[in-house]
VOLO-127254 format. One record per residue (C-alpha): x, y, z; residue in three letters; residue number from 1. Coordinates in steps of 0.5 Angstrom, whole numbers, plus 500, padded with zeros to 3 digits. Example, Ala and Ser with C-alpha at 12.3 -4.5 7.8 and 13.67 -1.06 7.14 Angstrom:
! residues 2
east:525; north:491; up:516; residuo:ala; num:1 $
east:527; north:498; up:514; residuo:ser; num:2 $
END
This chain:
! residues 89
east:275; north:798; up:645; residuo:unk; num:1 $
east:267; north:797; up:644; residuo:unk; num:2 $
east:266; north:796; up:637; residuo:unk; num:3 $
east:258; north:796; up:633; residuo:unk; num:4 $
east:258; north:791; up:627; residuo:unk; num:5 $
east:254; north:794; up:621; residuo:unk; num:6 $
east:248; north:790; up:622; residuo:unk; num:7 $
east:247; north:793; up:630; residuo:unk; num:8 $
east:249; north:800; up:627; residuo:unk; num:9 $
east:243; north:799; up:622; residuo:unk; num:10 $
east:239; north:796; up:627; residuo:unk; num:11 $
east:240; north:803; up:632; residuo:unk; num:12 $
east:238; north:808; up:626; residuo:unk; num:13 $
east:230; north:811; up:626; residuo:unk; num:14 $
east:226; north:815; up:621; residuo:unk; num:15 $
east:226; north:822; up:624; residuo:unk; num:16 $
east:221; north:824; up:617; residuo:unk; num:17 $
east:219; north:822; up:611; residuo:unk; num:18 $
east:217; north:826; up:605; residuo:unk; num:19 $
east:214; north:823; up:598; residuo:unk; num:20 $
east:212; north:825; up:592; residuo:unk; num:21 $
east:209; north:821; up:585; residuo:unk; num:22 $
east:216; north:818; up:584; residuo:unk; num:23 $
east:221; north:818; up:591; residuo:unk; num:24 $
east:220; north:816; up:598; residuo:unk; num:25 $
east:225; north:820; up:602; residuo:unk; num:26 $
east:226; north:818; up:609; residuo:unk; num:27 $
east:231; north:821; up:614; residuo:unk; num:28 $
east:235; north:817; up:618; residuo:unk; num:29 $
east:237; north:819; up:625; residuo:unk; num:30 $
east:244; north:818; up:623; residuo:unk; num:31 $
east:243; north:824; up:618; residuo:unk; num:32 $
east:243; north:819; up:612; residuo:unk; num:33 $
east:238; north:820; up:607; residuo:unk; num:34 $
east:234; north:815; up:603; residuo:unk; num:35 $
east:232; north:816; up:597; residuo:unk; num:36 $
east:228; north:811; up:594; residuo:unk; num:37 $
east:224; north:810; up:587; residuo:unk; num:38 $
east:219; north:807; up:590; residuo:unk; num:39 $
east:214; north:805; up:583; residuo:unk; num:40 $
east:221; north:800; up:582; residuo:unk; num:41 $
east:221; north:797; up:588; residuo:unk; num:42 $
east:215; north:791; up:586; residuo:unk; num:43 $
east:214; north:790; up:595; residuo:unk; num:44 $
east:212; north:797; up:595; residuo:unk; num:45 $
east:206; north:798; up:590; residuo:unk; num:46 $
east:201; north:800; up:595; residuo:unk; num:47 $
east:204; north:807; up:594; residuo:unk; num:48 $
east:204; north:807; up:586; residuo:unk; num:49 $
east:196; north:805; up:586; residuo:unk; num:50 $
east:196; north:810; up:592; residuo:unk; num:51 $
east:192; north:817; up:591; residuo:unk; num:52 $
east:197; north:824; up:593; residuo:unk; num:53 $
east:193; north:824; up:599; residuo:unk; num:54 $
east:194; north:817; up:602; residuo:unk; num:55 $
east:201; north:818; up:600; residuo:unk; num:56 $
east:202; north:823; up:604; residuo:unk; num:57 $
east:197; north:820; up:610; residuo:unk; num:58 $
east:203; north:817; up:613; residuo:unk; num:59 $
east:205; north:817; up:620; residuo:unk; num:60 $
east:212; north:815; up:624; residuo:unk; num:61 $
east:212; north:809; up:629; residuo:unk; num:62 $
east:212; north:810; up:635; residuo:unk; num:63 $
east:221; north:809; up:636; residuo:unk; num:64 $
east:222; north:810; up:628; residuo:unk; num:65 $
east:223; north:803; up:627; residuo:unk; num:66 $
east:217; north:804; up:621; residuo:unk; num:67 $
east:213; north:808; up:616; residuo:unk; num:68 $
east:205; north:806; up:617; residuo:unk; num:69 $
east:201; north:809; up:612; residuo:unk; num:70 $
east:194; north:809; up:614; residuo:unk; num:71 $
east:190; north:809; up:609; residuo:unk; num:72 $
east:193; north:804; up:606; residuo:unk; num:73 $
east:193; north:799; up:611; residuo:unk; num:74 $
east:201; north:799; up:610; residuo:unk; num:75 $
east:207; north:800; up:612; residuo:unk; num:76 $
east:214; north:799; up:610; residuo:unk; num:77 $
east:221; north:798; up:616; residuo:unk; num:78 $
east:227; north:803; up:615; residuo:unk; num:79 $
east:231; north:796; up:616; residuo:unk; num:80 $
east:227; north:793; up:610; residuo:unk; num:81 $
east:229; north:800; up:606; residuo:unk; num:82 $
east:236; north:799; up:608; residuo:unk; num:83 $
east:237; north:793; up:605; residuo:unk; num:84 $
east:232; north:793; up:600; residuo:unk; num:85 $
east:229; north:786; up:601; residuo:unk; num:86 $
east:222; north:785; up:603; residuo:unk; num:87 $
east:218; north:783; up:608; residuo:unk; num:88 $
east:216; north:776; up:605; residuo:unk; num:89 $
END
């Protein structure tokens, strides 16, 4: 029997859309889950709190869906980091 452990399932699992508004950055995922995300409390993701609505909602998916790029901020976020809620540095 071929099992995956929970690090490769994470690994397998792509943004398919995104949606945001001035307190939640939704993202569903290709497995069907739904994160929600109270972004103005995540301190690694406050190029979205000083955002305007529109740049926030000038994002683009990568290409695979490993990531959310917005292009007016010159920034983006990948859904691995968002599942386990540790930034890049």
């Amino acid at each position: 029997m071929n099992t995956l452990t929970a690090h490769e399932i994470d690994t397998q699992v792509r943004a398919v859309d995104v949606s945001i508004d001035d307190t939640i950055l939704g993202i569903r995922l290709s497995d069907g889950r739904e994160l929600r995300i109270p972004y103005p409390k995540i301190p690694w993701l406050e190029f979205l709190v000083s955002a305007t609505p529109q740049q926030r909602k000038n994002w683009s998916l990568e290409p695979g869906g490993y990531a959310v790029f917005w292009e007016d901020l010159d920034d983006g976020v990948e859904i691995s980091h968002l599942l386990t809620m540790q930034s890049l540095t």
